[in-house]
C-alpha positions in Angstrom: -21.1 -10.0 -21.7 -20.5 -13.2 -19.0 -18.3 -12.5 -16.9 -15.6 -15.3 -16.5 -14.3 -16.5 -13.3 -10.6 -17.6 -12.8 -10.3 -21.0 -10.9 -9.5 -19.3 -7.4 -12.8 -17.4 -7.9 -14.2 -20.7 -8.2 -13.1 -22.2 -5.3 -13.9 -19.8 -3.1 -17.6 -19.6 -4.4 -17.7 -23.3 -3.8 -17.1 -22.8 -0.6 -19.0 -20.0 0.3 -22.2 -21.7 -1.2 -21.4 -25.3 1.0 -21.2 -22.5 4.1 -24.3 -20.7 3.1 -26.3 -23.8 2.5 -24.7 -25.9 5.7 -25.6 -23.1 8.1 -29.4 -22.7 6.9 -29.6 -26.2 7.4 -27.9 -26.2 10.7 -30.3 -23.2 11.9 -33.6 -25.4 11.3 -35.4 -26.8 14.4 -34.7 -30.4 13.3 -30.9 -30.1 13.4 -31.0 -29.9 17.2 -31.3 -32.0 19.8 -34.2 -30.1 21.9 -35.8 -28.6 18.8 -34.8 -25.1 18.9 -33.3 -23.3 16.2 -29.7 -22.4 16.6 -28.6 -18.8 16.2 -27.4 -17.5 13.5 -23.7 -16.8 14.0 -23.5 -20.2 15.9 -25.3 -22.1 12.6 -22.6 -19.9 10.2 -19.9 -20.8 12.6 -20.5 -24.2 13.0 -20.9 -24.5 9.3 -17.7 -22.7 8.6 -15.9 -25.2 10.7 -17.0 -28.3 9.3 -16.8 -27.0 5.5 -13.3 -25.9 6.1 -12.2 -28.6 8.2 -11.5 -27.1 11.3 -12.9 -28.8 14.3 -13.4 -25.1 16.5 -16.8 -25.9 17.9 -19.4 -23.3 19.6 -21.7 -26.1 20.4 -21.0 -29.8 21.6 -21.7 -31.9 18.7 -22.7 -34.7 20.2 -25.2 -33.4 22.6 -25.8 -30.3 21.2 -27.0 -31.2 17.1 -29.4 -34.0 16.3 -28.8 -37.3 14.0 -29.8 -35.0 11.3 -27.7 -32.0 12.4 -24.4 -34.5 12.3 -25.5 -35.8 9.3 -25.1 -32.2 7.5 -21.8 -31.5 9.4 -20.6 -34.9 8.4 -21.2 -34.1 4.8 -20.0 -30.7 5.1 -17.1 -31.5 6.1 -16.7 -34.8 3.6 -17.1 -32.4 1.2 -14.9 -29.4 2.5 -11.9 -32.5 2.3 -12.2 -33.5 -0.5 -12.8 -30.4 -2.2 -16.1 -29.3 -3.4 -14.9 -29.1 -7.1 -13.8 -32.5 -6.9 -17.6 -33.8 -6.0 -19.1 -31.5 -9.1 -16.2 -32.7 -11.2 -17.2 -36.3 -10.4 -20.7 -35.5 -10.6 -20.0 -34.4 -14.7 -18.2 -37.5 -15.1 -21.2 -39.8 -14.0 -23.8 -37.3 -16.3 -21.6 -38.3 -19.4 -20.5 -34.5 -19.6 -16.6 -33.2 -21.3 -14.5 -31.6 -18.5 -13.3 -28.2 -19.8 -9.9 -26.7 -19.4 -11.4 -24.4 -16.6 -12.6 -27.4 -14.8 -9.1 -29.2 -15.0 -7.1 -26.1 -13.9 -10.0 -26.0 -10.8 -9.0 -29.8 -10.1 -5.6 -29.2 -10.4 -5.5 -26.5 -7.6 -7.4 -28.8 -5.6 -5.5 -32.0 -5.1 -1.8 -29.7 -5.4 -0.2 -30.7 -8.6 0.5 -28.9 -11.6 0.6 -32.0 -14.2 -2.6 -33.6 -13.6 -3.3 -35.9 -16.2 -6.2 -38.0 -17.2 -8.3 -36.4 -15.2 -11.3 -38.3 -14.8 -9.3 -41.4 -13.9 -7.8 -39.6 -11.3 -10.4 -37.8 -9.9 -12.7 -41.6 -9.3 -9.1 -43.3 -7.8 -9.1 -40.4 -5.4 -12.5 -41.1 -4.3 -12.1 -44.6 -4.3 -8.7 -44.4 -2.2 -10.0 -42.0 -0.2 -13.8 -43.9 0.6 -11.5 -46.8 1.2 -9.4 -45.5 4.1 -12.7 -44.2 5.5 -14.3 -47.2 5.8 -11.6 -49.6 6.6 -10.9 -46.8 9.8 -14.6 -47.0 10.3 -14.9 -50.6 10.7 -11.9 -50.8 12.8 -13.1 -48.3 15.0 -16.6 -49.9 15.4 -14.9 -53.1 15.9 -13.1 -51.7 18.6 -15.8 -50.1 20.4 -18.1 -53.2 20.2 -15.5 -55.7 21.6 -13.5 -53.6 24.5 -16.0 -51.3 25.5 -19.4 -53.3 24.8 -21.2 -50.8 22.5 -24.4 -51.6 20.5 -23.3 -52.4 16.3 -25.5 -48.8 15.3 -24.0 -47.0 18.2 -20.3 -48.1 17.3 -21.5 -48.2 13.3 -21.9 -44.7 13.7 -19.9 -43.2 15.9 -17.1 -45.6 14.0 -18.0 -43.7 10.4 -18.3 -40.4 11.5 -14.8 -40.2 13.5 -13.0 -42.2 10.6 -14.3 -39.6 8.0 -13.7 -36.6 10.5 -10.0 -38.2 11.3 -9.3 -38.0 7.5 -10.6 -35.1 6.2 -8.7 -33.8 9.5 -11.6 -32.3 10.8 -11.6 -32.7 14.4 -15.4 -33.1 14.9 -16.3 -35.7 17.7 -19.4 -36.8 19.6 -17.4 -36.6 22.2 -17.5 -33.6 24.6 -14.1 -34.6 25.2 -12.4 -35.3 22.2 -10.5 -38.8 22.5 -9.6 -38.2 26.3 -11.0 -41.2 27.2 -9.2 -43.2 25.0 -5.7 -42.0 25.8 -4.9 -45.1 26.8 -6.4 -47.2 24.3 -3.4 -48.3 22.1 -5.3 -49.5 19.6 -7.7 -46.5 18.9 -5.0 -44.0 19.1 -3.0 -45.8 16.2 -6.1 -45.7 13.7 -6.9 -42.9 14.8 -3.5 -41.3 13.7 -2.8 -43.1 10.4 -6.0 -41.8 9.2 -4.7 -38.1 10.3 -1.5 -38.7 8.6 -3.0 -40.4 5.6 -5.3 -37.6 5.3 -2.9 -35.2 5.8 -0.3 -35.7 3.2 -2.0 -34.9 -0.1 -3.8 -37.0 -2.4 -1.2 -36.6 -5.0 1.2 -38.5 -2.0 -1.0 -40.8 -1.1 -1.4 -42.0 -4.7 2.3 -42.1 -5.2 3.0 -44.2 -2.2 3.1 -47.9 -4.0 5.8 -46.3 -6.0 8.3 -46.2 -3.2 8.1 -50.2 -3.3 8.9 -50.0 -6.5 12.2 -50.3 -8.9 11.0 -49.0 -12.5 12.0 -45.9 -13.6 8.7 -45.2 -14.8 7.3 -45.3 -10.9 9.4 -42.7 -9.9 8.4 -40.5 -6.8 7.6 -36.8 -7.4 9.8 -34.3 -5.5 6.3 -32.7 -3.7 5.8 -35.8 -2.3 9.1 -36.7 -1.1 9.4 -33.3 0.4 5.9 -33.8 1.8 6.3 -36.9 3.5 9.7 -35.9 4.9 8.9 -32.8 6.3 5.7 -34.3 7.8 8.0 -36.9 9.6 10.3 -34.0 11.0 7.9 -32.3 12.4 5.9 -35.5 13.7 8.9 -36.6 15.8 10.1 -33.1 16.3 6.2 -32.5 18.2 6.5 -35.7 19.6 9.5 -35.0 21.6 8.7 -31.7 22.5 5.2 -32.9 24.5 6.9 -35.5 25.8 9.4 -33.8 27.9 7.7 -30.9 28.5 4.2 -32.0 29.5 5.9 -34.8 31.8 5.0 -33.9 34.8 2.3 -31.6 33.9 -0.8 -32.6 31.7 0.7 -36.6 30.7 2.3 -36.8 34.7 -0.3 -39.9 35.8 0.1 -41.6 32.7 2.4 -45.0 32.5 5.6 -44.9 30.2 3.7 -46.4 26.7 0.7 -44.3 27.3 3.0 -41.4 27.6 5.1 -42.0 24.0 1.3 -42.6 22.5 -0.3 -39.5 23.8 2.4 -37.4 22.6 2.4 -39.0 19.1 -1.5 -38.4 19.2 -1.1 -34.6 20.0 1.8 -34.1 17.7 -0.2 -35.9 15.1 -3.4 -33.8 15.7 -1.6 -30.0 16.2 -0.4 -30.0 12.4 -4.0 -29.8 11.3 -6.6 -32.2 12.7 -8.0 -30.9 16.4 -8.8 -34.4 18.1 -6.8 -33.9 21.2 -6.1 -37.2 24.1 -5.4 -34.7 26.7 -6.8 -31.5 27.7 -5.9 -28.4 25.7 -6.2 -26.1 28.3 -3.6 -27.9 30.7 -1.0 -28.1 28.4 2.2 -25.8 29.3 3.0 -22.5 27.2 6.1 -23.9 25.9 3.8 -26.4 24.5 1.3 -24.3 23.6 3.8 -22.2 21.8 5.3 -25.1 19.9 2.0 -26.1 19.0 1.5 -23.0 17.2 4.3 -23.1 14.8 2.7 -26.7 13.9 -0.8 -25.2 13.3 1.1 -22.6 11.4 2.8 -25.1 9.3 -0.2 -27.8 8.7 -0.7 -30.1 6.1 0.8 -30.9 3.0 -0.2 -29.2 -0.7 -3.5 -30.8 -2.1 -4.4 -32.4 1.5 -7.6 -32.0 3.8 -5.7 -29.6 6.1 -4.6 -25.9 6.3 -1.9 -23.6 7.2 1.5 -22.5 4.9 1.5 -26.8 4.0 4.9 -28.7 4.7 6.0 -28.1 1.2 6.7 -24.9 1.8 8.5 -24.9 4.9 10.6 -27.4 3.4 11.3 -25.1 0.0 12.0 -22.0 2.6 14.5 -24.1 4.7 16.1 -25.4 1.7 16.2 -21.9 0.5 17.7 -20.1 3.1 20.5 -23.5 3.0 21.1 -22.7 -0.5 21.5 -18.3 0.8 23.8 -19.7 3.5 26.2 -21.2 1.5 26.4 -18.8 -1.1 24.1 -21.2 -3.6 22.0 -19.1 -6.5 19.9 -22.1 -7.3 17.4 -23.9 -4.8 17.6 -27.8 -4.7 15.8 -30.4 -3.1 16.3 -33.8 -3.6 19.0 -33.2 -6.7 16.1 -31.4 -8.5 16.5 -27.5 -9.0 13.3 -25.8 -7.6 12.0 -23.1 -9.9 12.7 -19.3 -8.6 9.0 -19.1 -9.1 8.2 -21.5 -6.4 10.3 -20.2 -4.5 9.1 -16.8 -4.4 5.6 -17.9 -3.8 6.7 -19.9 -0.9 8.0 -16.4 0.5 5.0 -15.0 -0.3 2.2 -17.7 0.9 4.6 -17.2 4.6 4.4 -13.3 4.2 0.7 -13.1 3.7 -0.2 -16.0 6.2 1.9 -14.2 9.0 0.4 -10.9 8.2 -3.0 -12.1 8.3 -3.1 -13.7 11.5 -1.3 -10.8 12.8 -4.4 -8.8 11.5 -6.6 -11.1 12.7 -5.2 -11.1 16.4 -5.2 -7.0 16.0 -9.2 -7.4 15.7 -9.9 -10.1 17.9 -8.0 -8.3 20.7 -10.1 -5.4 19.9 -13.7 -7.3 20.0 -12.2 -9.2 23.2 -10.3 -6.2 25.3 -13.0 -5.9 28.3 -11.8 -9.7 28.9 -8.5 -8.9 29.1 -7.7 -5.0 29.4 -3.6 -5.9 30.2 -1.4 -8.4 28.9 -2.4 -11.8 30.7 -2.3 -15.8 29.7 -5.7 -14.6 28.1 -3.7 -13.0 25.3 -2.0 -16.2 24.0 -5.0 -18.1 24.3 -6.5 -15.6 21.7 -3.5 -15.9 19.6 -3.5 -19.8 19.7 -7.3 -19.7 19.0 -6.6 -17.7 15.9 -3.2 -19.9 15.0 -5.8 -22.9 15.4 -8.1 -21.3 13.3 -5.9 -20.2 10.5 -4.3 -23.5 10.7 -8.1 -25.2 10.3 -7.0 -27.6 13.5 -9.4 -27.3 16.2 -7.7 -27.2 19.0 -8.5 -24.9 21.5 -7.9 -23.8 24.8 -11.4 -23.5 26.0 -12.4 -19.9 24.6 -14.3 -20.2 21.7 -18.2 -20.7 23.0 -17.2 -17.2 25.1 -15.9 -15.3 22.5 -18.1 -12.1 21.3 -20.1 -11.9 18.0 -17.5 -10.2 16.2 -15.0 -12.2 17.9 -16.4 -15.3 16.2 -16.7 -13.8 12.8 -13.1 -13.0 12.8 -12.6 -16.8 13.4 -15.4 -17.9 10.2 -12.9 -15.4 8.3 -9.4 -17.5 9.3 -10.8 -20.6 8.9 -11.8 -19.6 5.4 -8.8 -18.2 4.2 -6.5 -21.0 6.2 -8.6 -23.5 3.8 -8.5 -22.0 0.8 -5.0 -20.8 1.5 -3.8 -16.5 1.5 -2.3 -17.0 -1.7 -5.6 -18.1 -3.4 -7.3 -15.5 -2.0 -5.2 -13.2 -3.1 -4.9 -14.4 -6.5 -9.0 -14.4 -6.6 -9.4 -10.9 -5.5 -6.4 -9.2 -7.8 -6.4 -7.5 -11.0 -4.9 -8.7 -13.9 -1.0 -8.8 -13.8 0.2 -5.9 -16.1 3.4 -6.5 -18.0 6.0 -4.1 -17.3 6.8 -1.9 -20.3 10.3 -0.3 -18.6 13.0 -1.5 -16.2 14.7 1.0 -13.7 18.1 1.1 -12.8 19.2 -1.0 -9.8 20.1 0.4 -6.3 21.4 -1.6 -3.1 19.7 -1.2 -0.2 21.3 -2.6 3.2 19.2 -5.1 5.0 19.7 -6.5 8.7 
């Protein structure tokens, strides 16, 4: 008897096999710079990161990892995007094969939309979407590089392809030890730079229904996810924006001029929700900030995106939840459409799980970590952020991670997994089948608050 798997199962084998493979890879003498094999952990850690689009480094990827070594992070992480179902879907497609109803429910978990239709069709327009964003940010970015900063074409080529795929699939990998620092004042990088975040980070189901805003036909009309996805995004853009800005104004962004200022805190709002390319120093930045930060990593992307964390859609259906419990409201509505009670409960629940597992998480990591930090200290948050980061699949970091014990970093692989995948599909992988309920008790209040 063949045991069937459900599509969550799937997903998360699909992404433990692209972890187990990447980090063999990774571990082979050729994948380093001097020759050496990496460790273990350091080879599953590294390929953790770049499968689930993270951007937490152990190792400097540009000095650290050979051509070869980027090449299998780059593709990792191309493919830890995209989705790794989406690759094998369109690898069926090509081979002539039928795409079973297992397949389709996969695919429709993937990209974040419950009515996917004509699936083939969409699964080649988002691949061509997406490989056209990358290279048109690829080329711009070489562009750049060659004419303001005087770099060979293979050297910005390269360096152009691997940030513009990174950027979107809101990885946070660089060559650079340090990030986009440089470039803080570079107007022109930073804004390619952040529309391929924000591009990437919306959802492909968004960035498909975008033409449709610039357009009158009924037929065109825009889909409440993405309306809600796009909005919230922009909230919480300006909202970061704003935030860094006044804060960090005479701390990390003090030397700066007025424009460069605006820019570097669009940049780091941009990059907290989910991508990990940072202008200006983590480590520097305030603990308001950091604390901010953290409730943007928490947040993250949208549904069906490259990113991680709860997603904006369900911040937005909580908010609009608790609107509709303040005023008395029994129904949920956003954007005069009536959200489902089920959505609305699994919004509760995605929050609930996500919270309780970086809580565990932090419980651990404090453990594996205490002879750093026997009392409460700045250490503490930095531990909490790391794990926020983590969970959130962002990157940024404060400066811990290469320190951080064996056990320390496992607890990290773990996050960044189940930030990716998301709690709730985890949860729904590992759970038994839902029984039906064959009586119904009598009701009781309980007080609450």
């Amino acid at each position: 008897m063949t045991r069937r798997f459900s599509p969550p199962q799937i997903i998360i084998a699909s992404f433990l096999c692209a972890i187990g493979i990447g980090a063999i890879l990774l571990s082979l003498p050729i994948a380093t710079q001097s020759g050496e094999r990496a460790n273990l952990i350091d080879s599953i850690f590294t390929a953790t990161s770049a499968t689930c689009v993270t951007g937490l480094i152990v190792r400097d990827t540009g000095s650290y990892f050979s051509g070869f070594g980027q090449a299998v992070i780059l593709v990792l992480l191309q493919m830890g995007g995209l989705g790794i179902m989406t690759f094998s879907t369109l690898f069926a497609i090509i081979l002539g094969r039928k795409i079973t109803l297992k397949q389709d429910l996969v695919i429709q978990t993937t990209v974040g939309h419950s009515t996917v239709q004509n699936l083939p069709t969409l699964i080649k327009y988002i691949l061509f979407v997406t490989l056209g964003i990358e290279i048109t940010g690829a080329v711009l970015l070489a562009a750049r590089w060659m004419c303001a900063y005087n770099w060979s074409f293979s050297q910005a080529l390269m360096a152009g392809f691997f940030h513009s795929i990174s950027a979107f699939c809101n990885a946070g990998f660089s060559l650079f030890s340090k990030s986009f620092s440089e470039y803080a004042g570079d107007t022109y990088i930073n804004s390619v730079m952040i529309a391929l975040i924000v591009l990437g980070g919306i959802g492909f189901i968004a960035v498909l229904e975008i033409p449709r805003f610039f357009k009158k036909s009924p037929a065109a009309r825009v889909s409440v996810q993405t309306k809600l996805a796009i909005t919230v995004s922009i909230i919480l853009i300006i909202l970061g924006a704003i935030v860094f800005f006044f804060v960090e104004q005479n701390n990390s962004i003090e030397g700066l001029s007025a424009k460069d200022k605006i820019f570097a805190s669009l940049f780091q709002s941009v990059t907290a929700r989910t991508a990990g390319f940072n202008t200006v120093s983590t480590a520097s930045l305030a603990m308001p900030t950091l604390c901010f930060f953290m409730f943007l990593m928490f947040v993250g992307a949208s549904p069906g995106s490259t990113g991680g964390g709860i997603k904006t859609c369900t911040l937005g259906v909580l908010v609009a939840g608790t609107i509709s419990m303040l005023k008395n409201r029994d129904r949920v509505s956003v954007f005069k459409r009536t959200v489902p009670k089920e959505v609305v409960r699994r919004a509760i629940l995605v929050v609930i799980l996500a919270i309780a597992w970086i809580f565990i998480a932090m419980f651990f990591i404090s453990i594996a970590e205490y002879k750093k930090a026997p009392y409460v200290s700045n250490y503490f948050l930095k531990l909490l952020f790391e794990i926020t980061s983590a969970f959130g699949t962002v990157g940024l970091s404060t400066g811990i991670t290469q320190s951080l014990s064996v056990f320390g970093k496992c607890i990290l692989i773990v996050t960044m997994l189940v930030g990716r995948i998301g709690p709730l599909t985890l949860v729904l992988a590992v759970a038994l089948r839902q029984g039906k309920i064959l009586c119904k008790y009598p009701e009781e209040r309980i007080m609450i608050g």
